[in-house]
N, C-alpha and C positions, 0 to 999 in steps of 0.2 A: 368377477372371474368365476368361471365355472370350478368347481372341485376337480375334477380331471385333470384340466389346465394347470392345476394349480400343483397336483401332485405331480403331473409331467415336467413341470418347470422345476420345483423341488428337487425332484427327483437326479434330473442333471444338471442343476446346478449344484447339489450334493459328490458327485459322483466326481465332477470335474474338480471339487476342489479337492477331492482324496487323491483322487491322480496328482493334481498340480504336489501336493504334499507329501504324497509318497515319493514323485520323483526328485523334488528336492531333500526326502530325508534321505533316502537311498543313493543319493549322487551328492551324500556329503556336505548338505548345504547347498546354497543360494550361492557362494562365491562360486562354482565350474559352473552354475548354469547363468549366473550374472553376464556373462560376456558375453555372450550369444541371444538369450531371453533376457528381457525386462516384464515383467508383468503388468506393472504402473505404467498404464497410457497416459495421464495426466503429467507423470515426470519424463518419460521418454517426450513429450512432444513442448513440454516446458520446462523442461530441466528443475519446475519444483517440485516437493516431495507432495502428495494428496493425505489429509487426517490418516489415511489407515495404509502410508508406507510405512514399513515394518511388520508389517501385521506375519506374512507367513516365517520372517527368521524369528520372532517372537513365537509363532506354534511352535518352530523348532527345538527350539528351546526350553520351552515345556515340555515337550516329548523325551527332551534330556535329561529334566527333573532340574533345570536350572531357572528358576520359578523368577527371582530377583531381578537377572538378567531379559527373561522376558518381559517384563514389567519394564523395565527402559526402555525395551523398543519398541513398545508399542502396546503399551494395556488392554485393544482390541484382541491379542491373542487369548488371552485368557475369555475373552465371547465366544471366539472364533471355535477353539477346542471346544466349551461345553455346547454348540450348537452342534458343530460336530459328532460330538458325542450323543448326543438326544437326540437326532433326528430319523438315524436308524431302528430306536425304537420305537418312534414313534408313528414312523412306515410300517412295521411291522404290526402293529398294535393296531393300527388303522384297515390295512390288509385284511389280515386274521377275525379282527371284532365286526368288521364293514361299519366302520364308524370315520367320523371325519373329526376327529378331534385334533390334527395339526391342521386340517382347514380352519377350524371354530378359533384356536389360541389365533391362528393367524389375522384373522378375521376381528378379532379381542384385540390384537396387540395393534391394529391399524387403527383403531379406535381411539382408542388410549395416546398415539403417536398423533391424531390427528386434532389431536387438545391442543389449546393457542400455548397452555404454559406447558406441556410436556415438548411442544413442539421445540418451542424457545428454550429448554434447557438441553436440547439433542442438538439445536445450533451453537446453543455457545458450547456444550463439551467437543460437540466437533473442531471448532475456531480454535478453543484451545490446542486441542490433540495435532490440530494444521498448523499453529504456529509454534507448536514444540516441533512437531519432525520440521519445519524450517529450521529454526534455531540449530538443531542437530543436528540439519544436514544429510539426517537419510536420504 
């Protein structure tokens, strides 16, 4: 993938999940906008929960200072926040210096993911994380 590409895609997909996140912190939570929006295509179309349902009432919930509770619903949140949190500076840092250094991690950490054993331990943390929100029921 070209760098452009890659910052363009970043880019909004960054932007989309502040929105998605702001409007559910600002609309009080995921319950008024649950009834209308689902997010989860995988549970809307199969009624089971996918490894990272939970994931944004878990941001929420950090964003509360309710750190515990996030962590039960979903341990992805706590990613989800510091990716969040890093990737504006590192647009900016990238911009300003005209360097590609969230290309380069990018590019490092598809690496690293594409190892037989780092792979195989991203599947089973996954499996577990998909047969706990079964279990729970998100």
């Amino acid at each position: 993938m070209q760098p452009w590409k890659f910052y363009t895609l970043m880019l909004t997909l960054t932007l989309a999940a502040y929105g998605w996140v702001g409007l559910c912190f600002f609309s009080n939570g995921m319950d008024k906008i649950s009834g209308s929006v689902h997010p989860c295509i995988i549970k809307t179309v199969t009624g089971i929960p996918c490894p990272s349902c939970g994931t944004t009432r878990s941001v929420l919930l950090i964003l509360q200072g309710k750190f515990y509770d996030a962590l039960q619903f979903n341990p992805l949140g706590f990613v989800a926040v510091f990716v969040l949190m890093t990737l504006p500076f590192l647009f900016f840092y990238d911009a300003f210096k005209q360097r590609n250094l969230l290309f380069r991690l990018f590019t490092q950490s598809e690496k690293v993911i594409c190892n037989r054993k780092s792979a195989a331990l991203l599947i089973l943390f996954f499996l577990i994380l998909w047969g706990r929100n079964i279990h729970k029921g998100l």
